[in-house]
C-alpha positions as CSV (number, residue, x, y, z in Angstrom):
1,X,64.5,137.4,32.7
2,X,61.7,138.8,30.5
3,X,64.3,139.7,27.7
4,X,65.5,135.9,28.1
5,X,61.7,134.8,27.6
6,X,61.3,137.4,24.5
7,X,64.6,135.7,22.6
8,X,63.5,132.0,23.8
9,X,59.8,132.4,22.4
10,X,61.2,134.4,19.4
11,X,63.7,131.1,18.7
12,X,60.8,128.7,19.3
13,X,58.2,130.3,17.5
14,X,59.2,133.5,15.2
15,X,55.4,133.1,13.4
16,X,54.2,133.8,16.7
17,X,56.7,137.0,17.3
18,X,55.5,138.7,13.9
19,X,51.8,138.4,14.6
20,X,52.0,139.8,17.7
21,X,54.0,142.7,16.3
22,X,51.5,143.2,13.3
23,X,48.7,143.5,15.7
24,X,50.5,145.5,18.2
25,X,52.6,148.1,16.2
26,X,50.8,148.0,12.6
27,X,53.1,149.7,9.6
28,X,55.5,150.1,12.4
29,X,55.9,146.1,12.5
30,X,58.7,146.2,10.2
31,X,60.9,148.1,13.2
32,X,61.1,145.3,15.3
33,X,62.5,142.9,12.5
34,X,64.9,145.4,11.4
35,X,66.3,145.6,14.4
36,X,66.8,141.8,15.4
37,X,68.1,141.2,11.7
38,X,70.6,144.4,12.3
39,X,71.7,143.1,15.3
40,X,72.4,140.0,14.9
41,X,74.7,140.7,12.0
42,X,75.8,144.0,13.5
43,X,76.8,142.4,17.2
44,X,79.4,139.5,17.2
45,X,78.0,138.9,20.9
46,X,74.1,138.1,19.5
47,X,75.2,135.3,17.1
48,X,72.0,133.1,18.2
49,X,69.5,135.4,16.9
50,X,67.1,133.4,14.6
51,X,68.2,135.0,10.9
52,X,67.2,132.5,8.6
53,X,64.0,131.0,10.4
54,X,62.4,134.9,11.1
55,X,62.9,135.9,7.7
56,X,61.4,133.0,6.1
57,X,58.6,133.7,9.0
58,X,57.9,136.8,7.6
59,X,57.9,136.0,4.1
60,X,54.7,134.2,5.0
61,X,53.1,137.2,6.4
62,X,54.1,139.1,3.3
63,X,51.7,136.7,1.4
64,X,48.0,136.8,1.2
65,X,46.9,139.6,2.9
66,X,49.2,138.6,6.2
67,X,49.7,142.0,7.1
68,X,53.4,142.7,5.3
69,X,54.3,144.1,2.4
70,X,56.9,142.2,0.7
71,X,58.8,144.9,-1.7
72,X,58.8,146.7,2.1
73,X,59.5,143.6,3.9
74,X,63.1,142.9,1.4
75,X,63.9,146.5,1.4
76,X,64.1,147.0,4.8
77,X,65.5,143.5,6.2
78,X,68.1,143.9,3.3
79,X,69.2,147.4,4.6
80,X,68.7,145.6,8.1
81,X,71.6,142.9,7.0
82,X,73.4,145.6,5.4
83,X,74.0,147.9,8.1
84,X,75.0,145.5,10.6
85,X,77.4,143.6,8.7
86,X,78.4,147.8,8.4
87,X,78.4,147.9,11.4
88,X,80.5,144.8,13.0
89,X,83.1,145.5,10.3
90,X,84.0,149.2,12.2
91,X,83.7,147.5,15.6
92,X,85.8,144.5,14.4
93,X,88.2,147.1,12.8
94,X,88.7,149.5,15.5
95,X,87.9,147.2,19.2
96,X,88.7,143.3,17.4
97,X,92.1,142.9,18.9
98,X,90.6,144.2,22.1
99,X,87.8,142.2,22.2
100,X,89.4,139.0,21.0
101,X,92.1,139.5,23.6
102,X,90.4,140.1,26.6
103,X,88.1,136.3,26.2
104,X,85.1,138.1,27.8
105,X,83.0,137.4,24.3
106,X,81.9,133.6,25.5
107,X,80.6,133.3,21.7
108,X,83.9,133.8,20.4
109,X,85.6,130.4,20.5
110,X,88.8,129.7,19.3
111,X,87.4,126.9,17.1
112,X,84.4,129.5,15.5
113,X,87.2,131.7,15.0
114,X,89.0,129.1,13.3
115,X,86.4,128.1,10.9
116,X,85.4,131.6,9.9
117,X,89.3,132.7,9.2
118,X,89.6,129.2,7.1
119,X,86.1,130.5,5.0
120,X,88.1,134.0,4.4
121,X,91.4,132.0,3.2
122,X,89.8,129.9,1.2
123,X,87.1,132.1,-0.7
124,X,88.7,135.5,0.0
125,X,86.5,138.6,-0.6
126,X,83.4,136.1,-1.8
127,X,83.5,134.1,2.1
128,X,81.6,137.7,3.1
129,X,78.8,136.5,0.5
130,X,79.2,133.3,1.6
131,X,79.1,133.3,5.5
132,X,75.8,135.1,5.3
133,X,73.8,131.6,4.9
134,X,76.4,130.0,7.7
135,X,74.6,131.0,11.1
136,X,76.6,132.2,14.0
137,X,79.8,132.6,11.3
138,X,77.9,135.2,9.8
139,X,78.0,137.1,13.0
140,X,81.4,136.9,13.4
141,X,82.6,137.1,9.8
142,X,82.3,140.9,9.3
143,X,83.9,141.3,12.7
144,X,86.9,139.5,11.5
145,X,87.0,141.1,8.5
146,X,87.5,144.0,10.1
147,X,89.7,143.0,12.3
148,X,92.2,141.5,9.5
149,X,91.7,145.0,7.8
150,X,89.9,144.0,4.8
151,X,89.8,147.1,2.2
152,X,86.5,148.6,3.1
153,X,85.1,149.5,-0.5
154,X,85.5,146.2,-1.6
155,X,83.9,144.6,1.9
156,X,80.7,147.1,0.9
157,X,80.4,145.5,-2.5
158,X,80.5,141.9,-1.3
159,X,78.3,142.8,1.4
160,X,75.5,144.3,-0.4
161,X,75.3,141.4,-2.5
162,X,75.0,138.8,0.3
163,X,72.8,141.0,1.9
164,X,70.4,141.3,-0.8
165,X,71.0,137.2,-1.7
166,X,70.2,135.9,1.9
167,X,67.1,138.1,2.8
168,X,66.0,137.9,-0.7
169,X,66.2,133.7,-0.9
170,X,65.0,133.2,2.7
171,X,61.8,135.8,2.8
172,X,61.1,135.1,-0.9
173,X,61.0,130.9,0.5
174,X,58.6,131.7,2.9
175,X,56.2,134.2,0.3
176,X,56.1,130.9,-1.7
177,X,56.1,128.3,0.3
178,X,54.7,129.3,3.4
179,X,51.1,128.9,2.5
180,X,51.4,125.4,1.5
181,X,48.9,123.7,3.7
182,X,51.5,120.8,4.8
183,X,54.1,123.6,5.7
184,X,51.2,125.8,7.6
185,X,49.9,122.9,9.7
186,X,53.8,121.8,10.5
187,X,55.2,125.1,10.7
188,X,57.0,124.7,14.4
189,X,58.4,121.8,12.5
190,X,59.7,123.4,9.1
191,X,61.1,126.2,11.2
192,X,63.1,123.5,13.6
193,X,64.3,122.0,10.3
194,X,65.4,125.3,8.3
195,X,67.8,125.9,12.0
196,X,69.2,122.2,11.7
197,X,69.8,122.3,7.8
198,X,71.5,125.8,8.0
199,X,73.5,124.7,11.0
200,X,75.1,121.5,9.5
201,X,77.8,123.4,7.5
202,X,78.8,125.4,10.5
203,X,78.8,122.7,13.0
204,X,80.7,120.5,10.4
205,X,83.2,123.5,9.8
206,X,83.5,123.2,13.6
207,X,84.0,119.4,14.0
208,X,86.6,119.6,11.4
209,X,88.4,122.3,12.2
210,X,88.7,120.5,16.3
211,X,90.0,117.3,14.2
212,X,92.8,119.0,12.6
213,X,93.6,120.4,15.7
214,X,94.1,116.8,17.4
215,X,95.8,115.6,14.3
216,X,98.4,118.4,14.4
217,X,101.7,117.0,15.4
218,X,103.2,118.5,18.2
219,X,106.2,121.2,17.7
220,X,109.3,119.8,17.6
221,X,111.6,120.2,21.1
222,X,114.1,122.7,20.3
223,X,118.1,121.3,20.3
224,X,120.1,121.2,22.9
225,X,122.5,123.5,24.1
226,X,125.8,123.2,23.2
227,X,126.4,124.4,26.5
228,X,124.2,121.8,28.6
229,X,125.8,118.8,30.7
């Protein structure tokens, strides 16, 4: 139950989180974010980890004298994104059909899976930029990648760059922004607001990709045989 409690705090109030780890762990407070940014790209089962809203969370602390240093903070939480998407392709390479097959990953829904195949068919080798800034599809989109067996010098390539692009936008938004009075007294708000905006592509994806499904016409019957009654 506490590790439930640590994830729903960390979802509700990631400002919170980083403070705490600051006073409690010092220069070692980068650790912590590394590893909740590497797993949540690197494990296709830990989709709801808060990406977007803790990096913008500690983009704040990297300003003013909040405790972070920012050419640290995008160094590490960019090798943090690297190494997990790294590290989903292999498992999605190696375990994928496995894992897909035996429906014990709740996470992995047929319609997610759906919407994050349609990203790859559509954009190709730029969807692995792309899904970085689509949550819970950017969980699953290196894991699919490796399951389709995506070349993996190009995969690196591509995902380096939307490494560096997503960490880079969302802590560099926070270093800016963050210390704007209206944003600091409404921060639980803004942080509510940065997890709706970044979930309306995936949940329209979703939507659509459900529609399409209902709209499908059904198979047609095979003929008869010539040897039936």
């Amino acid at each position: 139950m506490e590790i439930i409690q640590f994830f729903v705090d960390l979802l509700r109030d990631p400002r919170g989180a980083i403070a705490q780890w600051i006073v409690a762990f010092g220069p070692w407070a980068y650790a912590p974010l590394f590893l909740i940014i590497f797993i949540e790209t690197g494990l296709v089962i830990t989709p709801f980890l808060p990406g977007d809203s803790l990096l913008f969370a500690a983009g704040v602390f990297a300003a003013k004298g909040g405790g972070l240093n920012l050419a640290v903070l995008l160094a590490s939480l960019s090798l943090a994104a690297i190494l997990g998407n790294t590290s989903n392709y292999w498992i999605g390479r190696k375990l994928g059909i496995a894992i897909i097959n035996s429906g014990k990953v709740r996470a992995l829904t047929p319609e997610r899976l759906a919407k994050t195949q349609a990203i790859f068919d559509k954009y190709g080798l730029l969807a692995v930029v792309l899904t970085r800034f689509f949550p819970i599809i950017r969980t699953f989109a290196p894991f699919l990648a490796g399951v389709g067996g995506m070349r993996f010098g190009r995969f690196t390539l591509f995902n380096i760059i939307g490494g560096l692009l997503w960490v880079g936008i969302f802590t560099l938004l926070g270093y800016f922004f963050g210390g704007i009075p209206f944003i600091e007294r409404n921060f639980e708000f803004v942080i509510i607001a940065i997890v709706v905006i970044s979930f309306i592509p995936t949940g329209a994806g979703i939507i659509k990709a459900r529609l399409d499904k209902r709209r499908k016409p059904p198979s047609p019957s095979p003929p008869p045989s010539a040897d039936a009654d």
